[in-house]
NUZAKE-125530 format. One line per 10 residues: for each residue x, y, z of C-alpha. Coordinates in pm, 1 decimal, decimal comma, always signed. Layout:
X Y Z | ...
***
This chain:
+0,0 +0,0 +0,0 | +124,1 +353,2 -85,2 | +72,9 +636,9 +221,5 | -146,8 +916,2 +33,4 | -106,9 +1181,6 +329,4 | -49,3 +1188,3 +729,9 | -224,0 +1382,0 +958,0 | -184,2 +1456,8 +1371,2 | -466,7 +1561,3 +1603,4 | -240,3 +1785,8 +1841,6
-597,8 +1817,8 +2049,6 | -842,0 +1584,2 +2068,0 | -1178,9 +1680,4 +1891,7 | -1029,8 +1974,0 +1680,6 | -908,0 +1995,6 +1328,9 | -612,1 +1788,0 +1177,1 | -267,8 +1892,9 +1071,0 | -134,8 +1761,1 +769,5 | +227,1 +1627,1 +768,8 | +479,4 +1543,9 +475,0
+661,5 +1288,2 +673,4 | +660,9 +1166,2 +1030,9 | +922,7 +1015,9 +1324,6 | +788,5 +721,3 +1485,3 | +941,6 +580,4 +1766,7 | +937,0 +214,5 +1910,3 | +637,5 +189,8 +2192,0 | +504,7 +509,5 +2122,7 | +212,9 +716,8 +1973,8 | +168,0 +874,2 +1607,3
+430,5 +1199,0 +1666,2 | +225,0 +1532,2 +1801,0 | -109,9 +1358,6 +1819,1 | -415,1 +1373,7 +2041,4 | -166,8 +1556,2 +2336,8 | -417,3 +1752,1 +2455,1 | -774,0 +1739,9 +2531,9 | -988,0 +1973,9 +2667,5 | -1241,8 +1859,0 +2933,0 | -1601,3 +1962,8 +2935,5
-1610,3 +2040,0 +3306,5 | -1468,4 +1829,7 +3595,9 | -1312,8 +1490,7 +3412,5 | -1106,0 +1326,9 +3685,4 | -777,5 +1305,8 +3496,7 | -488,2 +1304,3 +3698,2 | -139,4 +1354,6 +3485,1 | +35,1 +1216,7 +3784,6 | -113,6 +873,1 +3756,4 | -328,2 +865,8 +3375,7
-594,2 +645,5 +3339,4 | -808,3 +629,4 +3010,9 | -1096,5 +838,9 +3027,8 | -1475,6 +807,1 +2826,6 | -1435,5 +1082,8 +2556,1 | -1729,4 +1233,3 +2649,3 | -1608,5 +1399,6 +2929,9 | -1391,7 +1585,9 +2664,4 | -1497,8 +1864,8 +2422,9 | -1552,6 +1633,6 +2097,8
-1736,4 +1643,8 +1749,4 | -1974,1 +1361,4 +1826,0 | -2162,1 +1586,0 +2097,7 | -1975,5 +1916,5 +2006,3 | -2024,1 +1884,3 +1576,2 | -1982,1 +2290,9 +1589,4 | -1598,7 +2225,6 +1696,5 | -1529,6 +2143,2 +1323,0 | -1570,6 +2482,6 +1233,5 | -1232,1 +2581,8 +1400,4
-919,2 +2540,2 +1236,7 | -682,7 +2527,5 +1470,4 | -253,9 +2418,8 +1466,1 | +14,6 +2391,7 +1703,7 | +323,1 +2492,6 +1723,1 | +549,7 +2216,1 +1823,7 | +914,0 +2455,6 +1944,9 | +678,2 +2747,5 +2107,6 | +407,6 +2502,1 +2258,2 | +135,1 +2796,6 +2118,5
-214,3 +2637,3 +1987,3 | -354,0 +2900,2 +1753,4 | -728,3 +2861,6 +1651,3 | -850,0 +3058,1 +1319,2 | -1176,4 +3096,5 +1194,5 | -1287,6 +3132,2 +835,6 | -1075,4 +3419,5 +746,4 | -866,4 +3520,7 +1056,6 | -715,1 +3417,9 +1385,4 | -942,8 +3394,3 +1659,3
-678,6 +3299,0 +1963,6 | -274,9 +3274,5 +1982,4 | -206,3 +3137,0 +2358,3 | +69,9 +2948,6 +2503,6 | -47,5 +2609,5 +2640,4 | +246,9 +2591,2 +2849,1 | +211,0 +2906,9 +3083,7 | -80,7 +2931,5 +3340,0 | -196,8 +3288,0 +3111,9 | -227,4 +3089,2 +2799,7
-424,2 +2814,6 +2935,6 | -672,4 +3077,8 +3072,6 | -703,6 +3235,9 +2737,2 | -811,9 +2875,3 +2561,8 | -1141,5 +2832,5 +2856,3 | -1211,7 +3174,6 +2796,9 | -1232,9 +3140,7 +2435,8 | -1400,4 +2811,4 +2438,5 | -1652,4 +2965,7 +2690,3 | -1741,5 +3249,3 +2458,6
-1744,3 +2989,6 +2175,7 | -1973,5 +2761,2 +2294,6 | -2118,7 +2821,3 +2611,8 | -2439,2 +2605,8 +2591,0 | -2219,5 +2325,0 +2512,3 | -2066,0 +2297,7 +2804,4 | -2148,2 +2123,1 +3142,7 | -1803,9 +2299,6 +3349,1 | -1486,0 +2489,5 +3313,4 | -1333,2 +2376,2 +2968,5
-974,1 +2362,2 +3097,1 | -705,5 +2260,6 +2845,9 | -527,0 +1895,9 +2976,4 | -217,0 +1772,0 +2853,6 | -64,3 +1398,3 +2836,7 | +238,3 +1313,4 +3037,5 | +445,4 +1123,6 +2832,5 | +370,2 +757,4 +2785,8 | -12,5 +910,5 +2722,2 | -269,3 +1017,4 +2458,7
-626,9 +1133,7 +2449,6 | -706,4 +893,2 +2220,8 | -1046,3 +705,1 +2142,1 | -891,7 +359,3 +2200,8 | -657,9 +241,9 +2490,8 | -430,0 +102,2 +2188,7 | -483,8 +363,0 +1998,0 | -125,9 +413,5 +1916,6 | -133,3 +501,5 +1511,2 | -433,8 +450,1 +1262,3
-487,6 +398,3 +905,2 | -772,8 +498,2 +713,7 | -800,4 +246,3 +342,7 | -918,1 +530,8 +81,6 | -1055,6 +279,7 -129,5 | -1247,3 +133,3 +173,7 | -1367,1 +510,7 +152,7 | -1443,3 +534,3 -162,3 | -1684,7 +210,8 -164,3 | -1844,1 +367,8 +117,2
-1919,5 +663,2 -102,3 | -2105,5 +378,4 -330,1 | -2323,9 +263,5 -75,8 | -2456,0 +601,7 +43,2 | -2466,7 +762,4 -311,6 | -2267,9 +1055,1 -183,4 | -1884,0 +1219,1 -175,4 | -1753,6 +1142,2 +207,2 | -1446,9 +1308,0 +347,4 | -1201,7 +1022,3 +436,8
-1123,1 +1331,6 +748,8 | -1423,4 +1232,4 +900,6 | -1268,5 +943,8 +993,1 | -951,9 +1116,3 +1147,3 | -697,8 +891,7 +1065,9 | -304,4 +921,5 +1078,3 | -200,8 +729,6 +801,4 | -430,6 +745,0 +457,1 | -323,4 +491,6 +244,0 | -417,5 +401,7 -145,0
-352,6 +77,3 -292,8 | -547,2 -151,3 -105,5 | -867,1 -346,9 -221,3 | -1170,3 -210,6 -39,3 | -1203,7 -329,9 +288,2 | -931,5 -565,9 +298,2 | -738,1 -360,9 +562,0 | -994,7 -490,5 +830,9 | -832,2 -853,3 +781,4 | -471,1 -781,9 +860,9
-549,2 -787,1 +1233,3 | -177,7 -953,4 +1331,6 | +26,5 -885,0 +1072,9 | +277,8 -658,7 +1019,7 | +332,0 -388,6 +827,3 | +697,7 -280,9 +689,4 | +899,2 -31,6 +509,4 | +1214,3 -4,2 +316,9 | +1386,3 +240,5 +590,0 | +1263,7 -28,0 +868,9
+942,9 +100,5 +1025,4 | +758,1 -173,9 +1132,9 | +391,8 -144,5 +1247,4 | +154,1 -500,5 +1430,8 | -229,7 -438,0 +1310,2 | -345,6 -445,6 +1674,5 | -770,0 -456,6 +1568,8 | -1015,9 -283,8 +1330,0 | -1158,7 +62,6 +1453,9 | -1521,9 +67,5 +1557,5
-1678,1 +388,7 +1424,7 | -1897,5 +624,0 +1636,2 | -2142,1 +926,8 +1554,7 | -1860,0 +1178,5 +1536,7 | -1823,6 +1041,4 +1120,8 | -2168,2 +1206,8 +1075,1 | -1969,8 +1549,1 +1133,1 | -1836,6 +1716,9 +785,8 | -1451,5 +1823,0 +879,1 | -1501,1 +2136,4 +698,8
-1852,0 +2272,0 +764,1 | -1965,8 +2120,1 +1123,4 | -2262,1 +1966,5 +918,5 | -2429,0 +1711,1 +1114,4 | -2537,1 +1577,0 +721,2 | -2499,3 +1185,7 +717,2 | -2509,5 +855,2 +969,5 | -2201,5 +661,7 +868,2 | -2199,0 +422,7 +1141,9 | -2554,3 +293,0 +1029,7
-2474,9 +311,3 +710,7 | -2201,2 +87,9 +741,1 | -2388,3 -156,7 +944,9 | -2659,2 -183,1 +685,5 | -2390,1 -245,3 +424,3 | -2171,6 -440,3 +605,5 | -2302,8 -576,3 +891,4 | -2020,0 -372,6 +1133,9 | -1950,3 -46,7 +1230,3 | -1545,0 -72,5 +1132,5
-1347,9 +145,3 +868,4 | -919,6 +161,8 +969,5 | -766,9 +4,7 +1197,9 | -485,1 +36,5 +1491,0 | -146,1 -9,1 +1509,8 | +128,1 -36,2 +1774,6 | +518,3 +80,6 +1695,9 | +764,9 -228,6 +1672,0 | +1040,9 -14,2 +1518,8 | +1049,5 +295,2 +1445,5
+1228,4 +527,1 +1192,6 | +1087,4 +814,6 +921,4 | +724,7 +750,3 +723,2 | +687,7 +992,0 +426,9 | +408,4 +1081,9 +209,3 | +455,7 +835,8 -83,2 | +602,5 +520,3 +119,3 | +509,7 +180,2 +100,7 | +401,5 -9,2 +357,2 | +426,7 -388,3 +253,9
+203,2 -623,3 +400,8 | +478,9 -921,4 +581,5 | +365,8 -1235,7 +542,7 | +212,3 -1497,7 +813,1 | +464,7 -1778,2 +899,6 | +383,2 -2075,1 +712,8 | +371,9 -2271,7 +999,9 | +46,2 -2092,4 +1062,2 | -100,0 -2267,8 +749,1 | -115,7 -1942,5 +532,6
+123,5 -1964,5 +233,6
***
């Protein structure tokens, strides 16, 4: 399969930043993604000892669909989280200084105040941690032309960003991505990723990534095609090394021993 683009979700629920290439590391998440969240009143997270959390008790486009209408990036060296809107900056704040984090609830309580059941205070992961959907959430591909025959079913154009992936990849047969559950995937500079299980699909895919459009019901839609709710799946970090737009990622092999030539 052939990457087609890579994406990071610095925070969880808000818009995607597209990469060129990407540093994985052994044991560790997709690079820059889902390290913050911000919780929709009191969540109980505690950075000192992390436990995974129920995203609802984080600001998120399957409640929150008007969140999609930010676009928002982060800047990695200066730890600032700028959010735009359709023609001009709305916030620049540092969400490493006490200030800055101040300045993100107060826009977020100007922004969406009936939205919210507390204080919408900006959380970070300690290291070793992600706001991510899944426990084993660690990296996830989206199949475009698993996408595409989606598009079939419900007889219109679909975003493959609804589905908020961090590797899109092209050269696949529909579909076929949700078998590789155990197997590895490799490339030529030595990345090596183990298909951990197929992503189950929630009501946050109804969302359009660009408008805030609550305009279709993907999850049904793929349970009346398909008889699941699954489209990408998860991956954990064997070894790690640079993935570039581009890239193949070859499918290894099961042992023979295993009774698959």
């Amino acid at each position: 399969m052939r990457i087609a683009s890579l994406y990071r979700y610095p925070v969880k629920g808000l818009s995607p930043e597209r990469l060129t290439s990407a540093r994985l590391e052994e044991g560790a998440y997709f690079p820059g993604d889902r390290l913050f969240a911000i919780e929709n009143g009191p969540s109980g997270f505690d950075p000192a000892d992390p436990v995974h959390q129920p995203k609802i008790k984080y600001l998120m486009l399957m409640r929150q669909e008007v969140l999609a209408t930010l676009r928002t990036r982060y800047d990695d060296a200066s730890g600032d989280l700028v959010i735009s809107g359709d023609e001009s900056d709305l916030l620049r704040a540092s969400t490493a200084t006490p200030e800055g984090r101040e300045q993100i609830t107060a826009f977020f309580q100007r922004f969406m105040p009936s939205a919210l059941r507390g204080t919408p205070r900006l959380l970070q992961a300690p290291d070793g941690y992600r706001f991510t959907d899944s426990r084993s959430g660690f990296v996830s591909i989206i199949n475009l032309a698993s996408v595409a025959d989606l598009e079939t079913r419900v007889g219109a154009p679909i975003d493959p960003l609804r589905f908020r992936g961090n590797i899109m990849v092209e050269g696949l047969e529909p579909w076929s991505e949700l078998d590789l559950a155990g197997r590895d995937l490799t490339t030529a500079s030595g990345v090596r990723l183990h298909v951990i299980k197929r992503i189950e699909r929630c009501a946050a895919t109804n969302v359009d990534p660009q408008t805030g459009a609550r305009d279709m019901q993907l999850p049904k839609a793929l349970m009346t095609a398909f008889g699941h709710v699954d489209c990408g799946i998860y991956c954990r970090i064997v070894s790690g090394g640079r993935l570039a737009e581009g890239e193949r990622l070859e499918i290894e092999e099961m042992p023979a021993a295993l009774g698959i030539a």
